[in-house]
C-alpha positions as CSV (number, residue, x, y, z in Angstrom):
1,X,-13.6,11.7,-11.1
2,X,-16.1,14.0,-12.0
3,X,-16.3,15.1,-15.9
4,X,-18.9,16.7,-18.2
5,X,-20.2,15.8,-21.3
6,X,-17.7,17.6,-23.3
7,X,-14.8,16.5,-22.2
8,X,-15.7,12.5,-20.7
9,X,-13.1,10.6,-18.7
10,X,-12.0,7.7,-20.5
11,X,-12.4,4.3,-19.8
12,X,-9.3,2.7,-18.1
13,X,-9.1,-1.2,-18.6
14,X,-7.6,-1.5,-15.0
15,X,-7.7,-5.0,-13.6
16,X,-6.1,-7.3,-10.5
17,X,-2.6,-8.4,-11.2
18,X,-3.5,-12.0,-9.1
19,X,-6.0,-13.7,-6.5
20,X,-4.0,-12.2,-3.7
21,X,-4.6,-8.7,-5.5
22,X,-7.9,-9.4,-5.9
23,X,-8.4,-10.8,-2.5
24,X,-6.9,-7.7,-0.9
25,X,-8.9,-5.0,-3.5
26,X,-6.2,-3.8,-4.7
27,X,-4.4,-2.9,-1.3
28,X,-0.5,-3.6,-0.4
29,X,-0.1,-4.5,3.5
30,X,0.4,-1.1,5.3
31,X,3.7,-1.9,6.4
32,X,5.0,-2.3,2.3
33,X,3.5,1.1,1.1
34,X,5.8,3.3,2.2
35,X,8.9,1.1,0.2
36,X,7.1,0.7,-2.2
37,X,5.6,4.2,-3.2
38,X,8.8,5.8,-2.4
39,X,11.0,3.4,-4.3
40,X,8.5,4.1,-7.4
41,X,8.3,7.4,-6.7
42,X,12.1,7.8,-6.4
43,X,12.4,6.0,-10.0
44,X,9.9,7.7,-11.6
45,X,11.4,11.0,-11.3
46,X,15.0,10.4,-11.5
47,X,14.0,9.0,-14.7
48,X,11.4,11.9,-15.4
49,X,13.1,14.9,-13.7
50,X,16.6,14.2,-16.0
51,X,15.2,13.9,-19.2
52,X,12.3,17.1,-18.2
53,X,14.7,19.7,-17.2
54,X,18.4,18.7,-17.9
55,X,20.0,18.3,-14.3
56,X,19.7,15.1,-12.1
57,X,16.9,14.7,-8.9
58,X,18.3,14.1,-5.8
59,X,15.4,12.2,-4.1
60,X,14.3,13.4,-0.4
61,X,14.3,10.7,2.7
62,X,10.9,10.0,3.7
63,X,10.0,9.5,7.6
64,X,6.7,9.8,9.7
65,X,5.8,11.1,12.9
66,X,3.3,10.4,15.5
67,X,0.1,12.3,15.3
68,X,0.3,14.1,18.4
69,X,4.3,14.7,18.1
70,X,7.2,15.1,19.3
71,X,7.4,16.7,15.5
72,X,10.6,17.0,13.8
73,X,12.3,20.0,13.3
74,X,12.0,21.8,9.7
75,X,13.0,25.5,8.7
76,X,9.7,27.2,7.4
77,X,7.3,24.9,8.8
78,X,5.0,25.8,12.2
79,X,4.4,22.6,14.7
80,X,0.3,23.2,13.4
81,X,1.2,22.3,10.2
82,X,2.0,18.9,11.4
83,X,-1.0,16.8,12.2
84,X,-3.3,15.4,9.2
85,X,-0.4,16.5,7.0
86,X,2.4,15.1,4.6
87,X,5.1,18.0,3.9
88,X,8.1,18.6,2.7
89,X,11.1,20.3,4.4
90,X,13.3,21.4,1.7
91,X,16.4,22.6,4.1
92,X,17.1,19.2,5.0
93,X,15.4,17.2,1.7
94,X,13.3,15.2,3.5
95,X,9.7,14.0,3.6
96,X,7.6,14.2,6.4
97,X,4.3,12.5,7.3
98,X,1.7,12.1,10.2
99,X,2.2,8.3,10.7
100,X,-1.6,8.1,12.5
101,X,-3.6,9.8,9.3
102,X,-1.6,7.6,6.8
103,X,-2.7,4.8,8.6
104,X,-6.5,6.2,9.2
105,X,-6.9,7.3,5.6
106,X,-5.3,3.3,4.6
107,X,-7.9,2.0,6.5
108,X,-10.8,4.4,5.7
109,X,-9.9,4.9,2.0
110,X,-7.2,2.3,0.7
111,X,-3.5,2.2,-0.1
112,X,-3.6,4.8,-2.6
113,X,-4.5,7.5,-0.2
114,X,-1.3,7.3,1.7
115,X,0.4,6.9,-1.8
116,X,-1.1,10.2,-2.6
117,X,-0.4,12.5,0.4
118,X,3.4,11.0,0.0
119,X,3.4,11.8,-3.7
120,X,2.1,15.4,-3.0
121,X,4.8,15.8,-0.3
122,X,7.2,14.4,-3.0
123,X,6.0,16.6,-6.0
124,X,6.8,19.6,-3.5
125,X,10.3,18.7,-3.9
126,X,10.0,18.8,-7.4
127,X,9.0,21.9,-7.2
128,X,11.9,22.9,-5.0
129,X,14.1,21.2,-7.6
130,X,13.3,22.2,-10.5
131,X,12.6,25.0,-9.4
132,X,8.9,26.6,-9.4
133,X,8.6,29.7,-8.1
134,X,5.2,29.0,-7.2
135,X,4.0,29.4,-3.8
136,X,0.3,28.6,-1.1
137,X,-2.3,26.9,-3.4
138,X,-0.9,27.4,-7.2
139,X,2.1,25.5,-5.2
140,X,-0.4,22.3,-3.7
141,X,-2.4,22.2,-6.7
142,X,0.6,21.9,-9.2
143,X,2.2,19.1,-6.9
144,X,-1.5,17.3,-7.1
145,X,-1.0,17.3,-10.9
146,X,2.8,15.9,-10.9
147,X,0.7,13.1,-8.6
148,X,-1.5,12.7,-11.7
149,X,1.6,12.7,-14.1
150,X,3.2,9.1,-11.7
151,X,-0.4,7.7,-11.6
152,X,-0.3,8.2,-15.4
153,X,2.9,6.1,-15.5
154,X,1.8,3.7,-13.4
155,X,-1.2,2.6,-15.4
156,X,-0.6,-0.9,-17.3
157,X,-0.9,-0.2,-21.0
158,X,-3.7,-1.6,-23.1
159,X,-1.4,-4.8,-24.5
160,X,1.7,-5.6,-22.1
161,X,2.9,-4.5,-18.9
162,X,4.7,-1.6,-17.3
163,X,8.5,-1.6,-17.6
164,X,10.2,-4.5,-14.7
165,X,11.5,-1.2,-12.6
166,X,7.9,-0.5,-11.6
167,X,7.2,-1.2,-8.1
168,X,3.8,0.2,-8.1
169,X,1.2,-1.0,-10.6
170,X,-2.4,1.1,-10.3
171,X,-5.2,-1.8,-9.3
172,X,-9.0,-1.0,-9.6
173,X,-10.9,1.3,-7.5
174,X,-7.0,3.5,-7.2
175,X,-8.5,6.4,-9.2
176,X,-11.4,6.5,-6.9
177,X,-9.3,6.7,-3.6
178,X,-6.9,9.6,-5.4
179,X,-10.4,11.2,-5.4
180,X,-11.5,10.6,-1.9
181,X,-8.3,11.4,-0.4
182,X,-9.0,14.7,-2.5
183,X,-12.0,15.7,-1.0
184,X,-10.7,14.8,2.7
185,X,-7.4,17.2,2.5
186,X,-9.2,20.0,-0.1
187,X,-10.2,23.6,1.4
188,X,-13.2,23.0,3.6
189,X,-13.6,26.9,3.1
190,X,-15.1,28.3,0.5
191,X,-12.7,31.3,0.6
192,X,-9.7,29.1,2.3
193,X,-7.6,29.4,-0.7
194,X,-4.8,27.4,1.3
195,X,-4.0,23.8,-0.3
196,X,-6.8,24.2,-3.0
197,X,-10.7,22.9,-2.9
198,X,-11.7,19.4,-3.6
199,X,-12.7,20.0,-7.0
200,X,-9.3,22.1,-7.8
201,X,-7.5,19.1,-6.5
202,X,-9.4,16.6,-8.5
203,X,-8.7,18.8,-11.4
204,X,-5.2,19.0,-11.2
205,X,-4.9,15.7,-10.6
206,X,-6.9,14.9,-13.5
207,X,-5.1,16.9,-15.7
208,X,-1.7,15.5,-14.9
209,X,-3.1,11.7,-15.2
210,X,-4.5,12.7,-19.0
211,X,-2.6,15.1,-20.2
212,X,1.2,14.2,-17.9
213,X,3.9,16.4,-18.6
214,X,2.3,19.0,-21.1
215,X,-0.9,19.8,-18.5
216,X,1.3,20.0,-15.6
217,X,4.0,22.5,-17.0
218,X,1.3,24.8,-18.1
219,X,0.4,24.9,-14.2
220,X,4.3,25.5,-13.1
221,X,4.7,28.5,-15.5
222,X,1.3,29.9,-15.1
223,X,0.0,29.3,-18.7
């Protein structure tokens, strides 16, 4: 991630959990992300949402769709929003994603690319939830920084492991794909102002893995 000489990134002593981990860079089969990003997902913020604002989560479905459709239905959302796109569709609390980009950006990128689109989808119903008033990019970039605040907790400490409820542990090279996915879904338009630019996303995202819940709730009241 990019960083400056004021305020450096700092060094993350991420490593393989096993040979097969190592064997695989890092990367869960395809057909296991979805479980297992949701399921963590789902824990993380059941856990995170209670003790954060006082009233229980109630975690969305997740499904895909094919690239070229038939789309599901959602309240609010245009058929062009579908393709190359994770969203969420807060009338019926579910998750919906492009089944054909998840798998291009796993194959292009790595499993943490699809982890992040669904975690983005996911932080919009956090949003929904908790609720942010937020709306357009302030909206996107905020749910990029809850993104940051799960990668945060799923980083092994420096001694010990995460807790046994984990189902996602970050491997190397993780960080790097959050970034890459980043730059592929950011504002290609310099004026575009829709989802955020590549470097608004990286920040966000940033700031939610350094500085978790503090950094993000500064974003979701506009401080």
């Amino acid at each position: 991630m990019p960083s400056d000489g004021d305020n450096p990134l700092p060094l993350l002593n991420l490593h393989f959990t096993d040979q097969q981990d190592f064997q695989n860079q890092g990367n869960l089969p395809y057909d296991e992300i979805n479980t297992d990003v949701v399921g963590d997902l789902e824990r993380f913020w059941k856990q995170t949402f209670t003790n954060l604002v006082g009233h229980s989560f109630e975690p969305p479905t997740v499904s895909s769709y094919p690239h070229g459709g038939p789309f599901p239905s959602c309240d609010g959302i245009d058929e062009k929003s579908y393709p190359f796109n994770a969203l969420y569709c807060q009338s019926s609390n579910q998750i919906l994603y492009d089944e054909d980009f998840a798998r291009t950006l796993y194959n292009k990128v790595g499993d943490f690319a699809v982890g992040y689109i669904i975690s983005n989808a996911y932080g919009d119903a956090v949003q929904s939830q908790w609720p942010s008033s937020l709306s357009g990019e302030k909206r996107s970039l905020l749910s990029d920084c809850l993104t940051g605040m799960w990668t945060r907790d799923t980083i092994p400490p420096e001694t010990g492991q995460v807790g046994d409820d984990h189902l996602i542990i970050i491997s190397p090279g993780d960080l790097d794909e959050a970034v890459s996915t980043a730059l592929l879904i950011g504002d290609t338009g310099f004026n575009s102002n829709v989802v955020g630019s590549a470097f608004e996303k990286i920040d966000n995202f940033r700031a939610g893995v350094l500085g978790g819940f503090d950094e993000c709730q500064k974003r979701i009241t506009g401080g």
